[in-house]
VOBA-660143 format. One record per residue (C-alpha): x, y, z; residue in three letters; residue number from 0. Coordinates in steps of 0.1 Angstrom, whole numbers. Example, Ala and Ser with C-alpha at 12.3 -4.5 7.8 and 13.67 -1.06 7.14 Angstrom:
// residues 2
+-------+-------+-------+---------+-----+
!     x !     y !     z ! residuo ! num !
+-------+-------+-------+---------+-----+
!   123 !   -45 !    78 !     Ala !   0 !
!   137 !   -11 !    71 !     Ser !   1 !
+-------+-------+-------+---------+-----+
END
This chain:
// residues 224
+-------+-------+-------+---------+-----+
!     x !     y !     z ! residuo ! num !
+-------+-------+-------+---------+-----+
!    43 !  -214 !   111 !     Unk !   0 !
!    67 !  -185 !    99 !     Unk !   1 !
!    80 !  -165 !   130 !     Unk !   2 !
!    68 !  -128 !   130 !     Unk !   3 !
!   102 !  -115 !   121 !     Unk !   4 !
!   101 !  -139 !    87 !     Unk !   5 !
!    69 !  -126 !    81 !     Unk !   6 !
!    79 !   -93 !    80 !     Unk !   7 !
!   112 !   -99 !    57 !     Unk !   8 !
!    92 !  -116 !    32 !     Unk !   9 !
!    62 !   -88 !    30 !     Unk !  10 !
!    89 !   -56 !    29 !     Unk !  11 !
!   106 !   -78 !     5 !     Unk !  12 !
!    71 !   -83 !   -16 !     Unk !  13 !
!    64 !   -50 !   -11 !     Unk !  14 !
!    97 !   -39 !   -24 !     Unk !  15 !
!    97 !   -59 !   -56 !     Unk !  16 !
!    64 !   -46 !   -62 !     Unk !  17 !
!    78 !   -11 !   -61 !     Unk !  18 !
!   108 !   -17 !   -77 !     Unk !  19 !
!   111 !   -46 !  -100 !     Unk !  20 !
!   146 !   -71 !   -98 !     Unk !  21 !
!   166 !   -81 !   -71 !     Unk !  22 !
!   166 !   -59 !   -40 !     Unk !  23 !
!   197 !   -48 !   -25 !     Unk !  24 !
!   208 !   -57 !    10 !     Unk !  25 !
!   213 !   -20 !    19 !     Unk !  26 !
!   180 !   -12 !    12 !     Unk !  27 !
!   162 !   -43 !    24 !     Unk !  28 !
!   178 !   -33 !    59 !     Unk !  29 !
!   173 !     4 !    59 !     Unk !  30 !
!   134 !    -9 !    52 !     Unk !  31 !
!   137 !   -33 !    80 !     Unk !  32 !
!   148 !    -8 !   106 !     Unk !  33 !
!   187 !   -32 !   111 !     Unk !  34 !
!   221 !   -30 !   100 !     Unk !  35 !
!   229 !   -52 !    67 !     Unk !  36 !
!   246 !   -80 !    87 !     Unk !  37 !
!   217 !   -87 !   105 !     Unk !  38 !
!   194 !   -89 !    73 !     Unk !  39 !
!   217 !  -108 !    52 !     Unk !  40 !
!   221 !  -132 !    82 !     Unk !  41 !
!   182 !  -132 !    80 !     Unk !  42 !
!   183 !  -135 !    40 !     Unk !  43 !
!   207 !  -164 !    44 !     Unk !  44 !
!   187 !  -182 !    68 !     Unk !  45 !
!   153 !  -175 !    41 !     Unk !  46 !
!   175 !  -186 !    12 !     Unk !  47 !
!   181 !  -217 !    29 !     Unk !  48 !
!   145 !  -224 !    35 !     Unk !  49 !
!   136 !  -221 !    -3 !     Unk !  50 !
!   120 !  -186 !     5 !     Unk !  51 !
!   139 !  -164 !   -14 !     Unk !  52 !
!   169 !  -164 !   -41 !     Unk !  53 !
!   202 !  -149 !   -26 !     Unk !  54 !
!   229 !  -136 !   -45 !     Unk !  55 !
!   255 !  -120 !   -26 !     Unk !  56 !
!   267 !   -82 !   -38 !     Unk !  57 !
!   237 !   -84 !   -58 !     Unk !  58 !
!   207 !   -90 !   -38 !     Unk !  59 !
!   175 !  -112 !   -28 !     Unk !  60 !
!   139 !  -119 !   -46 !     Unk !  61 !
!   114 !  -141 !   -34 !     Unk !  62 !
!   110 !  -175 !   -48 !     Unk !  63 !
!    76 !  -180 !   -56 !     Unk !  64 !
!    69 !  -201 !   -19 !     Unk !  65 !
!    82 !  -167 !    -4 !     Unk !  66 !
!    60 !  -143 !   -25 !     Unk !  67 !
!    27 !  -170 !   -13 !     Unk !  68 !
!    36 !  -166 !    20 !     Unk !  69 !
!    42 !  -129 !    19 !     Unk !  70 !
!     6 !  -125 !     2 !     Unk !  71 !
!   -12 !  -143 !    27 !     Unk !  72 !
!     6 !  -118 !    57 !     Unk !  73 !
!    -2 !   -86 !    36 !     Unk !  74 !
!   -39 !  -102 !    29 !     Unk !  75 !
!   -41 !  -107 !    69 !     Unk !  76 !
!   -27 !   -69 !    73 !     Unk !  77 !
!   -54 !   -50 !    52 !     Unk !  78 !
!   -80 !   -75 !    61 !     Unk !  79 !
!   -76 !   -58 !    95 !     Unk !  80 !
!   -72 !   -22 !    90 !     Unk !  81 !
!   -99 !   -25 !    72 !     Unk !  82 !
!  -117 !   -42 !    97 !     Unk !  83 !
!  -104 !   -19 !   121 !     Unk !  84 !
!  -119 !    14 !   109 !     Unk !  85 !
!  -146 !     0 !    97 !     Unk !  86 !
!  -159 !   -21 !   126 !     Unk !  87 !
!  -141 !    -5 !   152 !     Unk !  88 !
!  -141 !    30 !   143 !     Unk !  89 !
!  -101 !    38 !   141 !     Unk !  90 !
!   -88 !    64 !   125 !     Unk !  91 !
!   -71 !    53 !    93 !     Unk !  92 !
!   -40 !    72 !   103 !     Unk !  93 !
!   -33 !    48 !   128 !     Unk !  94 !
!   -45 !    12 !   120 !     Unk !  95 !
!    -9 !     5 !    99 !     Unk !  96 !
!     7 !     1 !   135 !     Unk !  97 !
!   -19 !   -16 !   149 !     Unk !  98 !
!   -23 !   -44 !   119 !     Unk !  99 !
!    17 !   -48 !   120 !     Unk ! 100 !
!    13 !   -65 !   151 !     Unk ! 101 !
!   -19 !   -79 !   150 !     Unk ! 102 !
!   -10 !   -98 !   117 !     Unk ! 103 !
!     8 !  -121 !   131 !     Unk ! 104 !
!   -18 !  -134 !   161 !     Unk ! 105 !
!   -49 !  -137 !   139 !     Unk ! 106 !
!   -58 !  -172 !   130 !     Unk ! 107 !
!   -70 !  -181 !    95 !     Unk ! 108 !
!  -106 !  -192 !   104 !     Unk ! 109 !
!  -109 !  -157 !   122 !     Unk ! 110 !
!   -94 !  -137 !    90 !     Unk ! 111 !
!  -116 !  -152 !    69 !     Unk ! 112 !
!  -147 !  -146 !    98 !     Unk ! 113 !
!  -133 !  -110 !    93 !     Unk ! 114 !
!  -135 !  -112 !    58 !     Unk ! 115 !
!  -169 !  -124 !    54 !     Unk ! 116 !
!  -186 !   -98 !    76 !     Unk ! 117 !
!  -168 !   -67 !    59 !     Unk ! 118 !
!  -185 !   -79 !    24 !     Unk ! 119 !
!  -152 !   -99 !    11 !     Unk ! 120 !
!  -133 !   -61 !     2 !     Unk ! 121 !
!  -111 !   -58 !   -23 !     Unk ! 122 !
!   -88 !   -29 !    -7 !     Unk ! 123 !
!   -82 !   -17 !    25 !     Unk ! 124 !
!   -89 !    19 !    38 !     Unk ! 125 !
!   -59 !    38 !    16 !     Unk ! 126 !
!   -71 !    17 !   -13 !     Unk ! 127 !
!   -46 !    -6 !   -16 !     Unk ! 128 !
!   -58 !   -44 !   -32 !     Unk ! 129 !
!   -63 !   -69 !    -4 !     Unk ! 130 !
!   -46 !  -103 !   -16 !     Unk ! 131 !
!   -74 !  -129 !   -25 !     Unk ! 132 !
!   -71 !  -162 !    -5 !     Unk ! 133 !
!   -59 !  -177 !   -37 !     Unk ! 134 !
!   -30 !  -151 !   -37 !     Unk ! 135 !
!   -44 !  -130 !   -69 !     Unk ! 136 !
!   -37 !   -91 !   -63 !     Unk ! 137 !
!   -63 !   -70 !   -85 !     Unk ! 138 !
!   -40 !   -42 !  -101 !     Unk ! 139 !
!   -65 !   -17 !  -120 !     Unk ! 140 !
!   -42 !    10 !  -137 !     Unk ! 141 !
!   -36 !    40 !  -123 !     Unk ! 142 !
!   -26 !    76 !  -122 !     Unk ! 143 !
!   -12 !    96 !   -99 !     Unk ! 144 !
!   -20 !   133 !   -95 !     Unk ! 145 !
!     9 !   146 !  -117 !     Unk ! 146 !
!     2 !   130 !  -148 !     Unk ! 147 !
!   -39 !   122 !  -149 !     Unk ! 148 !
!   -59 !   142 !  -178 !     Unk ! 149 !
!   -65 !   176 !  -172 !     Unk ! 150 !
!   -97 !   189 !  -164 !     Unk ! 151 !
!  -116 !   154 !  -168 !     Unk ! 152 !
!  -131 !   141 !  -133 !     Unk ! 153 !
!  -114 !   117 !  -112 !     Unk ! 154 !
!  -116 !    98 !   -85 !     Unk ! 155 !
!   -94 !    93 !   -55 !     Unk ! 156 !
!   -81 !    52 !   -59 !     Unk ! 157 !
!   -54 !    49 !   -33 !     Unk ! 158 !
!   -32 !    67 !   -14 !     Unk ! 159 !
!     7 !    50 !   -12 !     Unk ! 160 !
!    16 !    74 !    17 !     Unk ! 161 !
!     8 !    57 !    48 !     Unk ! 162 !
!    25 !    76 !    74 !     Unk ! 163 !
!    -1 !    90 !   100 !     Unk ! 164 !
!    13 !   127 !    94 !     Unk ! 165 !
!     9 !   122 !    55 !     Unk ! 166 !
!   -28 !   105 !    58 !     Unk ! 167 !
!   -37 !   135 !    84 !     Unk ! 168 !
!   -33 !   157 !    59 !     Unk ! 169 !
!   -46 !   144 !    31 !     Unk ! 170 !
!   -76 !   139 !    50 !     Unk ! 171 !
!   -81 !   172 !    65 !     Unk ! 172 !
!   -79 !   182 !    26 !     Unk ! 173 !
!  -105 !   158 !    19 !     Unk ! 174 !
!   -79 !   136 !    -6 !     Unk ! 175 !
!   -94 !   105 !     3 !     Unk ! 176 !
!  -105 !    74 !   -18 !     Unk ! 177 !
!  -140 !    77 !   -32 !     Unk ! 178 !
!  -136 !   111 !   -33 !     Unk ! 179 !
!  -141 !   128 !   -69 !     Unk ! 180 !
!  -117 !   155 !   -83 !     Unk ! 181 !
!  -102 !   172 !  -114 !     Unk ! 182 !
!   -64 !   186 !  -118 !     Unk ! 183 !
!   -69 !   220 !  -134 !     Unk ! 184 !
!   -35 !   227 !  -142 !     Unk ! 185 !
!     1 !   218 !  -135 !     Unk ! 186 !
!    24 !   244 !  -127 !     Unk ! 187 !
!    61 !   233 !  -132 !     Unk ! 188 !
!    84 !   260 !  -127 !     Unk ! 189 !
!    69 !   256 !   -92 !     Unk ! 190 !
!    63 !   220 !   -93 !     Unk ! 191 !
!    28 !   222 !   -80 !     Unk ! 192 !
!    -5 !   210 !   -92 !     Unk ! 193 !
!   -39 !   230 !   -90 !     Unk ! 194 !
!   -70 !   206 !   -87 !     Unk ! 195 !
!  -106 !   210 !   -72 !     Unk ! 196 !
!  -126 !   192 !   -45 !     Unk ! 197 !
!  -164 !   203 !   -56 !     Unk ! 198 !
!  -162 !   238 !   -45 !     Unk ! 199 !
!  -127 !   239 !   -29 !     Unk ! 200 !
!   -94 !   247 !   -46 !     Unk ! 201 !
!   -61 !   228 !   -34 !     Unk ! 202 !
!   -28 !   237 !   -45 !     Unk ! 203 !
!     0 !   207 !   -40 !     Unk ! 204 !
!    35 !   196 !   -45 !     Unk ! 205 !
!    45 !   174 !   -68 !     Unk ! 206 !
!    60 !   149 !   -43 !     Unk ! 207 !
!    25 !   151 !   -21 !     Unk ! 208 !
!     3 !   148 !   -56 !     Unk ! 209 !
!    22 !   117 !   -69 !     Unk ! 210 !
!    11 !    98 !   -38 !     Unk ! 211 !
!   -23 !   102 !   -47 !     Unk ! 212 !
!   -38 !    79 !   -68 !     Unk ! 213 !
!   -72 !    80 !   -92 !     Unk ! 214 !
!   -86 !    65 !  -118 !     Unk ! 215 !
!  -110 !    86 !  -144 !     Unk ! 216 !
!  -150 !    92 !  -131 !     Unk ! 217 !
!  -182 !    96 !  -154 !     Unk ! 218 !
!  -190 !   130 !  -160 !     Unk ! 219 !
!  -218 !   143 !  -137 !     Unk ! 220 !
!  -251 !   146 !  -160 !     Unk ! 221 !
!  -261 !   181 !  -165 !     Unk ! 222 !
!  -300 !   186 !  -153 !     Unk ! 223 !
+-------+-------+-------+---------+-----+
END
């Protein structure tokens, strides 16, 4: 079995591929690891050798396709339990990113899959994002975020790519959370903010907040 620490490498590393596209550099893989580059290309090295992930040095690292498996099955295991953990135990979904990082790596497959059975086999966790299949497939429906979803057609909330707790706080106590139905009104961008309602509430956000918000267009609401 991988070591925790491998584990983690290889889902950042997923993760930023995913984001990014190409190689990733070593800077950036380290900055996202929380180390100094010599300690994650020491780390890369070691992964390269174990037919993990492709190497090349001043250019940066990708996942073979072994390493992208292995990385899917620890991100399937980490929404698998935050779901589980708001929705069985009643966190809060600010929280449960913590608490799956280091439960992740403990959980056995015959209890994951225990897990996944008695939440309904989910498709994404409680910020929306697509849970891994066991197979490895990642459903992708395409998305929009806030800034550049139709005007004035309804929406609704998909995902939500910020998952710091102060960021989800927020969002919640706006009521920006997935299920939820909305429309953008208008997009002001001299002052880079974007005007949207929330049923009866109007919300005004920045562009930076409204791009982390993801949605995906919502029949219109038959007139009585």
């Amino acid at each position: 079995m991988p070591s925790s620490t491998v584990e983690n490498y290889l889902k950042q590393l997923y993760l930023q591929q995913h984001a990014e596209g190409g190689m990733i550099p070593m800077g950036r893989l380290a900055v996202a690891m929380g180390v100094v580059p010599g300690t994650a290309t020491s780390m890369v090295k070691a992964l390269s050798d174990s037919g993990l992930v492709e190497y090349e040095p001043r250019t940066g690292v990708r996942l073979t396709k072994h390493g992208e498996q292995l990385a899917l099955h620890v991100l399937r295991r980490h929404r698998l339990l935050e779901l589980f953990l708001v929705k069985t135990l009643g966190l809060d979904w600010s929280v449960v990113h913590t608490e799956a990082d280091a439960l992740e790596h403990a959980i056995s497959d015959l209890v994951l899959e225990r897990i996944d059975a008695l939440l309904g086999h989910p498709t994404t966790d409680p910020h929306g994002d697509p849970i891994p299949t066991q197979k490895g497939h990642v459903p992708e429906p395409d998305l929009l975020s806030l800034t550049d979803c139709p005007l004035n057609e309804p929406q609704r909330i998909t995902r939500v790519l910020d998952q710091e707790p102060g960021f989800l706080k927020f969002a919640e106590r706006q009521g920006l959370i997935p299920g939820k139905l909305l429309t953008v009104e208008q997009r002001d961008l001299p002052a880079e903010a974007v005007q949207l309602r929330i049923g009866r509430q109007e919300i005004s956000l920045g562009f930076i907040a409204a791009a982390k918000i993801l949605v995906q267009p919502a029949p219109r609401p038959r007139k009585a």
